[in-house]
C-alpha positions as CSV (number, residue, x, y, z in Angstrom):
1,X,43.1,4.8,-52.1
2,X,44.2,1.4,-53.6
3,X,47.1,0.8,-51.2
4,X,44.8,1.9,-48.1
5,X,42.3,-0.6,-48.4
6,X,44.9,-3.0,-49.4
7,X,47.0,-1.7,-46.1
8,X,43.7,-2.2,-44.5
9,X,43.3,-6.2,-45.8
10,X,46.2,-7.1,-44.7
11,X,45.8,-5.9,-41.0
12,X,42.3,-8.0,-40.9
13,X,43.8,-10.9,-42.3
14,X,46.4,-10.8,-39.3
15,X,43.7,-10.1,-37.1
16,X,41.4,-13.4,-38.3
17,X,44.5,-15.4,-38.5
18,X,45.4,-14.3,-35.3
19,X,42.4,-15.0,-33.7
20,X,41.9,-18.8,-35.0
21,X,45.4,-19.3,-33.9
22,X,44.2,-18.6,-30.6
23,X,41.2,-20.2,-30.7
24,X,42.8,-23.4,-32.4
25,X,45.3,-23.4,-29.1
26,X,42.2,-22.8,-26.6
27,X,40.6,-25.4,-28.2
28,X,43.4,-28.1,-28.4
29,X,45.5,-27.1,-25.1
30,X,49.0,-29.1,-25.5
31,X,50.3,-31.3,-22.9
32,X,53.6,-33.9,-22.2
33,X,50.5,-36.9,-22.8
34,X,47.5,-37.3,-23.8
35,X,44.3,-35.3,-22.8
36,X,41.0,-36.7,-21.2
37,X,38.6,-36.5,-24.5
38,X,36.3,-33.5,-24.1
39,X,35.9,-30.1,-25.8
40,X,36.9,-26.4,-24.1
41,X,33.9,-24.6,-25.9
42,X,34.5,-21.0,-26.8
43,X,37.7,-19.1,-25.2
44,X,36.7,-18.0,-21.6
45,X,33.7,-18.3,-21.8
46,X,34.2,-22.4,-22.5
47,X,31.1,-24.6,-21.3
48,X,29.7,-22.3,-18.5
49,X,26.3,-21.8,-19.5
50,X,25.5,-25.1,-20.4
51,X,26.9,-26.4,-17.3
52,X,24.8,-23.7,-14.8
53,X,21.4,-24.7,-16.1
54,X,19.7,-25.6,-12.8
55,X,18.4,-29.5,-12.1
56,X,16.7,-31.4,-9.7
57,X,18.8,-31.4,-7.2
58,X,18.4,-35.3,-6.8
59,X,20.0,-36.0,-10.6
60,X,23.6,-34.7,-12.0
61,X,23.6,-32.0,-14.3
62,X,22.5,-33.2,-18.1
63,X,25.7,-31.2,-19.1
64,X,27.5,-34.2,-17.2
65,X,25.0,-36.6,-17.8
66,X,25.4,-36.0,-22.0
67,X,29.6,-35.7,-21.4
68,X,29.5,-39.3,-19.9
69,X,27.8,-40.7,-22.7
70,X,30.1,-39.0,-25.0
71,X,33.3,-39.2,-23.2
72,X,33.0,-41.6,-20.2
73,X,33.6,-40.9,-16.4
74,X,37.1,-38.8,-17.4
75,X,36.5,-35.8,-19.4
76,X,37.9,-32.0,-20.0
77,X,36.0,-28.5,-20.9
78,X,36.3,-25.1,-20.1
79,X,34.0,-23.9,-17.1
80,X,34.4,-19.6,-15.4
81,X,37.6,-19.5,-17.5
82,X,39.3,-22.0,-16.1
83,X,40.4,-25.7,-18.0
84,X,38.8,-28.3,-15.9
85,X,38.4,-31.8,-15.8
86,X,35.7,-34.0,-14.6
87,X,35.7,-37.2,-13.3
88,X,32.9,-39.5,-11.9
89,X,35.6,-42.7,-11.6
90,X,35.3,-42.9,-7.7
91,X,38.7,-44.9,-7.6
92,X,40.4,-41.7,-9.5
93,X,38.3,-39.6,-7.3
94,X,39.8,-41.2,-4.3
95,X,43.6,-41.0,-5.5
96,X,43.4,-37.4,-6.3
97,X,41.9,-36.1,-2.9
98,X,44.8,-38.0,-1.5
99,X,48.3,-37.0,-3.6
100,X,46.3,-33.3,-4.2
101,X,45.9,-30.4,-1.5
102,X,45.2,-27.4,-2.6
103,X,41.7,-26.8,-3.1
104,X,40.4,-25.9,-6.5
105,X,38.2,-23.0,-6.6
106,X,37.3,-20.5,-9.9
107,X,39.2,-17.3,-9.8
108,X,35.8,-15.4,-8.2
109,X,35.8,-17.7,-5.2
110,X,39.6,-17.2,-4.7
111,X,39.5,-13.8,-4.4
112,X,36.2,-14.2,-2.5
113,X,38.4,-16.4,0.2
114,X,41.3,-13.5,-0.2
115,X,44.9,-14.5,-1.6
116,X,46.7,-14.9,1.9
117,X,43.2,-17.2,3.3
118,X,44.5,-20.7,5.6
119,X,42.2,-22.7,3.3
120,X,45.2,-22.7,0.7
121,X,48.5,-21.4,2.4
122,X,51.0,-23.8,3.8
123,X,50.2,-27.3,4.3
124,X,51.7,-26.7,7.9
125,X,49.3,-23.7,8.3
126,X,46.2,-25.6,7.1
127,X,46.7,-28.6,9.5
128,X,46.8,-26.6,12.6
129,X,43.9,-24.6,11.4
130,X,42.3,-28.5,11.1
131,X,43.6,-29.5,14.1
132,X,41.8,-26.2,15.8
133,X,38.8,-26.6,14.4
134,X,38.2,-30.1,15.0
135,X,38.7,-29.8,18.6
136,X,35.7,-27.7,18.6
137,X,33.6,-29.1,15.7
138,X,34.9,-32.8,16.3
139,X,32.4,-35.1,18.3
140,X,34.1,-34.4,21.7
141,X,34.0,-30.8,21.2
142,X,30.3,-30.9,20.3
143,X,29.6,-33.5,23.0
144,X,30.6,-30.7,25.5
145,X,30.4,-27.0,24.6
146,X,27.3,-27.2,21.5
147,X,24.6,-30.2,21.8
148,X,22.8,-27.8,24.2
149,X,22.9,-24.5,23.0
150,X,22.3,-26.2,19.4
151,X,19.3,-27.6,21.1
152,X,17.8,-24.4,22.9
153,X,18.5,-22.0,19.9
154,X,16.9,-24.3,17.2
155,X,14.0,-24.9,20.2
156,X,13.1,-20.8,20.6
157,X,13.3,-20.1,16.9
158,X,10.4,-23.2,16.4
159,X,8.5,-22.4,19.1
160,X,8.5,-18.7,17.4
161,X,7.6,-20.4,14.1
162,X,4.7,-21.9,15.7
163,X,3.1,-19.2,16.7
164,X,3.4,-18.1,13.4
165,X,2.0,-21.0,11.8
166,X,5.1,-21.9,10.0
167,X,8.7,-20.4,9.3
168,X,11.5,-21.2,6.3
169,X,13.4,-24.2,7.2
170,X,16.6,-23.4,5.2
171,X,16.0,-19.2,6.8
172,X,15.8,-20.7,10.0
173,X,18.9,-23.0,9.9
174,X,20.8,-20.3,8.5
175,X,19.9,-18.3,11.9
176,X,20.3,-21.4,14.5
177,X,23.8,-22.0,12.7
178,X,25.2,-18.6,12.4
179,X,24.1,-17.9,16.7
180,X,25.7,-21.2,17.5
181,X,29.1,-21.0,15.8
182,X,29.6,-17.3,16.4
183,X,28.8,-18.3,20.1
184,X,31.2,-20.5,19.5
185,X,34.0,-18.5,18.1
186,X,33.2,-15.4,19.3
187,X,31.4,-15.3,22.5
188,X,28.4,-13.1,23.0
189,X,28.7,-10.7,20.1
190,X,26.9,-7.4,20.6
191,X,23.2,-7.0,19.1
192,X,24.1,-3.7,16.6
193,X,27.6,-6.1,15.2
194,X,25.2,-9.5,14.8
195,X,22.9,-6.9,13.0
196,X,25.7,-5.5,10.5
197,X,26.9,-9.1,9.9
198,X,23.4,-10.3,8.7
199,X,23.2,-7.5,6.0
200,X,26.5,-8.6,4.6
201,X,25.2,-12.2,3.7
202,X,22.7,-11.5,1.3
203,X,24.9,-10.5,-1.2
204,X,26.9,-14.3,-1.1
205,X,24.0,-16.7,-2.0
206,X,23.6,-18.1,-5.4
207,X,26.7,-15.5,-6.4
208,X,29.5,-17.7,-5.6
209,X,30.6,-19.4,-9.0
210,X,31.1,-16.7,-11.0
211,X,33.0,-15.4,-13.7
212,X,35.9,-13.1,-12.0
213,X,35.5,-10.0,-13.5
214,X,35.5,-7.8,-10.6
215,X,33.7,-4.7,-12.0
216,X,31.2,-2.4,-10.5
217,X,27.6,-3.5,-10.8
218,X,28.5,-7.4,-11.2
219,X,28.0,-9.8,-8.2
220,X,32.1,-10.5,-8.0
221,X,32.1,-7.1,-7.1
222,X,29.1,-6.8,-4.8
223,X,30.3,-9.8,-2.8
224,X,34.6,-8.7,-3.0
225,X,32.7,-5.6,-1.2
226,X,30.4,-7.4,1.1
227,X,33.7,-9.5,2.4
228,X,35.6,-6.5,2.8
229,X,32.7,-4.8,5.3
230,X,32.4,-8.4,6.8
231,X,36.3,-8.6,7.8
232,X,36.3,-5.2,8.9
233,X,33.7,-5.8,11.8
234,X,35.4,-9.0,12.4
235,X,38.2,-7.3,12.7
236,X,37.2,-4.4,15.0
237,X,35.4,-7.0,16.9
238,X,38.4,-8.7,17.9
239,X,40.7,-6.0,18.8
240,X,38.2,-3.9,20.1
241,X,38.0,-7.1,23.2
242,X,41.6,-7.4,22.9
243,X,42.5,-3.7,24.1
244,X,39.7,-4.0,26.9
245,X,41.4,-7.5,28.1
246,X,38.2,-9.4,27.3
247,X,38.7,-12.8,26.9
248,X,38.3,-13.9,23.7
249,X,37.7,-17.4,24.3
250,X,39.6,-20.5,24.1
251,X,39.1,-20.8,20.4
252,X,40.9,-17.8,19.9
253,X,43.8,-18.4,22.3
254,X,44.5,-21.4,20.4
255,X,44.4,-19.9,17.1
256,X,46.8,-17.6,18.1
257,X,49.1,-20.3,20.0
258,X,48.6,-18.2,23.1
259,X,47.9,-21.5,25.2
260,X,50.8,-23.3,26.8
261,X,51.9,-26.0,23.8
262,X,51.1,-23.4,21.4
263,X,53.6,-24.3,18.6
264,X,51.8,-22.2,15.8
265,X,51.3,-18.4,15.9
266,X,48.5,-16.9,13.9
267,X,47.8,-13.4,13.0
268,X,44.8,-11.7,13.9
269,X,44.3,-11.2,10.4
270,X,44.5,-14.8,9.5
271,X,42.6,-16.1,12.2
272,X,39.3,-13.2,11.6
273,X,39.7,-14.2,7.4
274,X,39.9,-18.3,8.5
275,X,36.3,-17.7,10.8
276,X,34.9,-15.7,7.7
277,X,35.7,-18.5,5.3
278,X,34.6,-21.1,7.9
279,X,31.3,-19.2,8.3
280,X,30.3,-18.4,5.0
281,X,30.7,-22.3,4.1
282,X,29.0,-23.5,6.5
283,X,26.2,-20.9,6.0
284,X,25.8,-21.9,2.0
285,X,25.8,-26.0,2.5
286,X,24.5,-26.9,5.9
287,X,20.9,-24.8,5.9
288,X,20.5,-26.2,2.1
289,X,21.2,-29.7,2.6
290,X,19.1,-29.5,6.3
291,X,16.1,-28.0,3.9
292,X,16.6,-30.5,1.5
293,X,16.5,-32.9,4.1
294,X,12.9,-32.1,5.3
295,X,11.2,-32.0,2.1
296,X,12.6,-35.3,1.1
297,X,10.7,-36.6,4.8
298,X,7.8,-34.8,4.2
299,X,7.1,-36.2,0.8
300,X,7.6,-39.7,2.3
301,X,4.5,-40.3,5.1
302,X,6.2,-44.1,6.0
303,X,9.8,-42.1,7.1
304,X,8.2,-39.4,8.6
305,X,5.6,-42.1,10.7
306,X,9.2,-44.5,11.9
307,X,10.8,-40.5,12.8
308,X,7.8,-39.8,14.3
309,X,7.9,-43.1,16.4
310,X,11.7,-42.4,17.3
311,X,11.6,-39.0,18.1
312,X,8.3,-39.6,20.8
313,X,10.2,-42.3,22.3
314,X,13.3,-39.7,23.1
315,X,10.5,-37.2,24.3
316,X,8.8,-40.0,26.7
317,X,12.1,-41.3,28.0
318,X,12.9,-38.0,29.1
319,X,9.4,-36.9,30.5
320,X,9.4,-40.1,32.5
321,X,12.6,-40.0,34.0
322,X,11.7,-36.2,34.8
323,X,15.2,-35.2,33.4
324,X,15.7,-31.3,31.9
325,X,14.8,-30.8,28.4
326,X,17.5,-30.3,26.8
327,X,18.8,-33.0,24.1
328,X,21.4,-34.9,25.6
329,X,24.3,-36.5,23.7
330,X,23.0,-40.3,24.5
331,X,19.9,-38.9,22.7
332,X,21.3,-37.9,19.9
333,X,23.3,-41.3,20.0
334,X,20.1,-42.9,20.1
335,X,18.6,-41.3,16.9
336,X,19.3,-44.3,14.8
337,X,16.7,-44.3,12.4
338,X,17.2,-40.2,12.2
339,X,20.7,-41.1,11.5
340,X,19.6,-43.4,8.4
341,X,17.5,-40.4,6.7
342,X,20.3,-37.9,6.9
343,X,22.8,-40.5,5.2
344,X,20.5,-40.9,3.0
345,X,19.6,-37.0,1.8
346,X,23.0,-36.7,1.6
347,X,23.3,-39.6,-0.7
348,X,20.7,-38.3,-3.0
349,X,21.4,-34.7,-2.6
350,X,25.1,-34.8,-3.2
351,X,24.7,-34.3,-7.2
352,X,27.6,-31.7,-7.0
353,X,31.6,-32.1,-7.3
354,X,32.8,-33.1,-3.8
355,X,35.9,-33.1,-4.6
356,X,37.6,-29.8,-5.5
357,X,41.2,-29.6,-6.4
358,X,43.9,-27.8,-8.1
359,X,46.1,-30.3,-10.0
360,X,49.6,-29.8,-8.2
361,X,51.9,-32.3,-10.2
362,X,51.3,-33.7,-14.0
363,X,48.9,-36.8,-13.1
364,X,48.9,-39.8,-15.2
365,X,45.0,-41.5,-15.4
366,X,45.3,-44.6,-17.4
367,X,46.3,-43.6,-20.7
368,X,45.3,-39.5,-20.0
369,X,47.4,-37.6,-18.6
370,X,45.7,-34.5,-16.5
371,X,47.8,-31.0,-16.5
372,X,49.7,-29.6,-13.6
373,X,47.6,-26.6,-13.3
374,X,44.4,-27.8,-14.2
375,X,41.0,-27.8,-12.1
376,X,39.7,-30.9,-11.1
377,X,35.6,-31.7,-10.2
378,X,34.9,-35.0,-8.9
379,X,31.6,-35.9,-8.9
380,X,30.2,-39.3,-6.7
381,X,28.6,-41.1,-9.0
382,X,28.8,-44.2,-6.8
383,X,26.3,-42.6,-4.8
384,X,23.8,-43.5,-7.9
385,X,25.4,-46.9,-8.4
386,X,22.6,-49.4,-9.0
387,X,25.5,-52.0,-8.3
388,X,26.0,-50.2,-4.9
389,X,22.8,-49.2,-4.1
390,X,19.4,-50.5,-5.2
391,X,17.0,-48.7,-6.8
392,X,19.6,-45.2,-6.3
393,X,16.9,-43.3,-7.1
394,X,14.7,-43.5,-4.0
395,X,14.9,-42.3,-0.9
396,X,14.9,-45.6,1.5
397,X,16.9,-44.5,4.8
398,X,16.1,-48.3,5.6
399,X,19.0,-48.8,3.2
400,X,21.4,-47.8,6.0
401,X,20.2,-50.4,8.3
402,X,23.4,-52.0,10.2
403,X,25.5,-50.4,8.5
404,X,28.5,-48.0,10.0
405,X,26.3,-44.6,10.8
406,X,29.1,-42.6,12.0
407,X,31.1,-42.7,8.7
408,X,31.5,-40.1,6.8
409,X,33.5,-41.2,4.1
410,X,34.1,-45.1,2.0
411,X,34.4,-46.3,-1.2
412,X,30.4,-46.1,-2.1
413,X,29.8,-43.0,0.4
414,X,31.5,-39.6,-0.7
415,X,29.3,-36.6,0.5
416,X,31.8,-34.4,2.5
417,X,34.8,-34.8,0.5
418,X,38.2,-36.6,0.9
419,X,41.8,-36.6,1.6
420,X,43.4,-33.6,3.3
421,X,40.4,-31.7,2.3
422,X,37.8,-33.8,4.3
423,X,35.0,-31.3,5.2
424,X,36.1,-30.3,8.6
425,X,32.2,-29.8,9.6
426,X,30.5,-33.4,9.0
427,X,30.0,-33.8,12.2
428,X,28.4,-30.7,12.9
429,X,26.4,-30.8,10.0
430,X,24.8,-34.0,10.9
431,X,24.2,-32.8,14.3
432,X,22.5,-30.0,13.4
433,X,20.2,-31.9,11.5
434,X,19.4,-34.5,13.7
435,X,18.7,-31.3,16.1
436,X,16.6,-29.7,13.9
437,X,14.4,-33.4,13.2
438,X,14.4,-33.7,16.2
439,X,12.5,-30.2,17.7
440,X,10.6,-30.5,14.5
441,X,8.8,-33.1,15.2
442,X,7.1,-31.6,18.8
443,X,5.1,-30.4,16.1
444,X,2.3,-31.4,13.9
445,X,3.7,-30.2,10.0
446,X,4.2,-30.2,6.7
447,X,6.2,-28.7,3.9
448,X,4.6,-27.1,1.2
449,X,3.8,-29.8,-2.0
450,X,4.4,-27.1,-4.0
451,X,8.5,-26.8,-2.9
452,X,11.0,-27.5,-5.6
453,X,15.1,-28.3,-4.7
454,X,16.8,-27.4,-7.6
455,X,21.0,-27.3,-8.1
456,X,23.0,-25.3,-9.8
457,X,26.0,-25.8,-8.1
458,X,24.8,-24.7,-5.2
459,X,21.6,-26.2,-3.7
460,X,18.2,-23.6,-4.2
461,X,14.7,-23.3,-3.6
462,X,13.1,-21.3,-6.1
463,X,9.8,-21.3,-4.4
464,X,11.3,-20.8,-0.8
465,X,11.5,-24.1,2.0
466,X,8.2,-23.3,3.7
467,X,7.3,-25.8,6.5
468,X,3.9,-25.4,8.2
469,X,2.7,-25.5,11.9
470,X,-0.5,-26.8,13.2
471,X,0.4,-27.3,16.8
472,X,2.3,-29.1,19.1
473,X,2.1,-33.0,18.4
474,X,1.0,-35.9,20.9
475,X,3.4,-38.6,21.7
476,X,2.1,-41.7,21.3
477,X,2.8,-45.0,20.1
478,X,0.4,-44.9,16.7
479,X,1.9,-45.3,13.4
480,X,-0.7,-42.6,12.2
481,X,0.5,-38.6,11.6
C-alpha cells in the first residue's frame, strides 16, 4: 500500500513539475534578443478576456490604455492563443506595414478565410487580386459603373424607411452594400440565391475573433459551417452561368485572365472564396463605421445644420438646372464639408488595430527584438495625438478644413491600414457614406439619444442604430433644422 501511494507521489510531482515548466516557458517565450516588456497571462488562454471587454467605441481599450502606462507604446501578451505584440509607435507602425505582408489574423479567422484564400497566398497572387479589384472599387471604377446604382439603391430603401417612420442605419447599409457589390461582381443574382445568402450572414457578426476551437455548438463552428453553405451557392452560382454561356461579367473574366492581356489565371474556386472574403469584410466594417458616422452627426446640431446647408445646395443645383436625380460624380466631388465629417468618424472611430500582420522575418525595434512568427496589432494612436490634433477627443470635421480630403493614408491619418495591405475598399467606403448623408438628409431625422457605439474589436450597437423619419425636409437656406 506504502509503495502505491508513494508510486502515486511521484507521478504528481512530475505532473506539477511538468506543468510549471510549461507555464514558466509560456510565460517567458525565448528569443535571439530581447522581448517588448509585457506579460502572456495564463497558457492559451493569455490576456483575452481582459482585452474583449467592450468600450466606447470613441476611446482604446483600458486593456491597452493600462499596458501603455505599464509598458509604453511597444508591448507583448497572449490574445486567442496566439503571442502578439502591440504597438501604438505610429513610426514602427508604418515600418512594419511596409517590410510585412502577410496578414495577421487569429487561428478562427484563418480558417474562417480557408487555408488556400488570395488574402494570404503568393505575393504575386495577391497583387493581381489588388490590381482587379481596384479597377472596380478604385475612383475611376466607381466614377463609372457604381455612383448611380449606389445612389438609387440607398434612395428606395430610405424612401421605404420613410414610410415607415424610421429604419436601422447600420441594417440598411448592410442591404445597400451587399445589392451593390454583388451587382457588381455577380450581375443580377436570382431572388431564392440573394435569399439563401442573407441567412448565411447572421451567423458572422460579433463571432469573428474567436478562440479556434472548431467544435459543435461554438460559434467557430457555426460560422466554418455558414462559410461552407455560402461558397457552395457561390459556387453553383458561377458554374451554373458558365454551362449556360451567361456572361459572367467583366469582373469575372478578369479574374480568370480570360480578357486579352490576361497574364494571371485564377480558379473558379479561388476567385468565388476571394468575393466571399471581399464581401464578408466589407459587410462587418463599412455599415458599422457608416452607423457610427450618423450618430456622431446627430448628437452634434452645428454639423448636422453646415450638412444640412451642403447637401440642399446639391439638391437645388440639380432642381434648377432640371438635370435627373441621380447623384452625379461632380456632386459627390462637391461634398466638401461631407467629406470633413467622414474623416473625421473615422479618426475618432478607428480605436482598433489597423494594422494586422504576421511577423515574417525576426524584426529589431530599438533595443526589442519582435519574433518571426509573432502577431502584430498596431493601433493609431496618432489619431488621439493632442500634439496632432487638438482637443482629439471631439468631433470637429472643421479640423479638416484645407487639408488633402482624398487621402487616405499619412503620418497622423491611419484608418484603412498601410503598406501592401492598404484596405483595398477606402474609396468605396467613403462613397458609400457620402451616399448615404447625402439621401439622408431629403429627410427631416434623428437618431435615437438613447444609441450607444460600443467596440469590442469589432464595432456594435447594443441598443440597435435606429434613425427616425418625420418627412421629407425643405431646402432652404436657414441654419435652423
Amino acid at each position: 500500500m506504502v509503495e502505491v501511494y508513494e508510486f502515486w507521489t511521484v507521478i504528481v510531482s512530475l505532473i506539477v513539475v511538468k506543468l510549471c515548466h510549461l507555464i514558466y516557458k509560456w510565460s517567458n517565450p525565448t528569443t535571439n534578443g530581447k522581448l517588448p516588456p509585457g506579460s502572456m497571462g495564463f497558457p492559451i488562454i493569455g490576456e483575452t478576456f481582459e482585452f474583449m471587454i467592450s468600450h466606447d467605441a470613441c476611446q482604446f481599450p483600458e486593456f491597452v490604455k493600462k499596458k501603455i502606462l505599464r509598458h509604453g507604446p511597444l508591448f507583448r501578451t497572449s490574445l486567442f492563443g496566439a503571442k502578439i505584440i502591440i504597438s501604438t509607435d505610429i513610426g514602427l507602425n508604418m515600418e512594419i506595414a511596409k517590410t510585412n505582408h502577410i496578414p495577421g489574423m487569429p487561428k478562427s479567422l484563418a480558417r474562417l478565410f480557408g487555408e488556400n484564400n488570395l488574402f494570404v497566398q503568393s505575393k504575386e497572387s495577391h497583387k493581381h487580386v489588388r490590381s482587379v479589384t481596384t479597377q472596380f472599387l478604385g475612383s475611376q471604377g466607381l466614377k463609372l459603373g457604381m455612383i448611380r446604382d449606389m445612389d438609387l439603391v440607398t434612395r428606395t430603401h430610405m424612401e421605404i424607411g420613410a414610410r415607415n417612420g424610421g429604419f436601422d442605419a447600420k441594417e440598411t447599409a448592410s442591404k445597400i452594400l451587399m445589392e451593390c457589390l454583388a451587382k457588381r461582381v455577380m450581375g443580377e443574382i436570382e431572388p431564392e440565391v440573394a435569399k439563401e445568402l442573407t441567412k448565411c450572414w447572421i451567423h458572422f457578426p460579433k463571432g469573428w475573433f474567436r478562440f479556434s476551437w472548431n467544435i459543435p455548438g461554438t460559434g467557430v463552428y457555426r460560422m466554418i459551417k455558414a462559410r461552407e453553405q455560402m461558397m457552395k451557392i457561390l459556387k453553383d452560382t458561377v458554374f451554373k452561368r458558365r454551362a449556360s454561356g451567361e456572361d459572367l461579367g467583366e469582373f469575372f473574366s478578369v479574374m480568370f485572365g480570360d480578357m486579352e492581356g490576361g497574364a494571371v489565371k485564377i480558379s473558379v474556386e479561388e476567385a468565388v472564396e476571394y468575393i466571399f472574403i471581399f464581401f464578408l469584410i466589407s459587410n462587418e466594417s463599412t455599415p458599422n463605421v457608416l452607423a457610427a458616422t450618423v450618430k456622431l452627426i446627430s448628437d452634434n446640431p452645428k454639423v448636422m445644420q453646415e450638412l444640412k446647408r451642403e447637401h440642399d445646395r446639391i439638391f437645388r443645383g440639380r432642381n434648377e438646372k432640371e438635370t435627373e436625380a441621380d447623384l452625379t460624380w461632380e456632386d459627390y466631388k462637391s461634398m466638401t464639408f461631407t467629406q470633413m465629417v467622414i474623416n473625421e468618424s473615422l479618426r475618432l472611430t478607428s480605436t482598433a488595430p489597423t494594422v494586422l500582420r504576421i511577423i515574417d522575418h525576426e524584426f529589431q525595434a530599438g533595443d526589442y527584438t519582435i519574433p518571426a512568427g509573432w502577431l502584430f496589432m498596431g493601433y493609431p494612436n496618432v489619431h488621439y495625438n493632442p500634439e496632432k490634433y487638438d482637443d482629439p477627443l471631439a468631433f470637429n470635421p472643421w479640423r479638416w478644413k484645407e487639408k488633402d480630403l482624398t487621402a487616405i493614408l499619412s503620418k497622423t491619418f491611419i484608418p484603412f491600414g498601410a503598406g501592401s495591405r492598404l484596405c483595398l475598399g477606402a474609396d468605396f467606403a467613403k462613397l458609400m457614406t457620402a451616399t448615404f448623408i447625402h439621401n439622408l438628409f431629403r429627410y427631416r431625422w434623428s437618431m435615437k439619444t438613447e444609441t450607444t457605439v460600443l467596440r469590442r474589436i469589432i464595432l456594435m450597437f447594443p441598443g440597435g442604430s435606429d434613425i427616425q423619419i418625420s418627412g421629407e425636409t425643405e431646402m432652404d437656406n436657414s441654419s435652423g433644422y
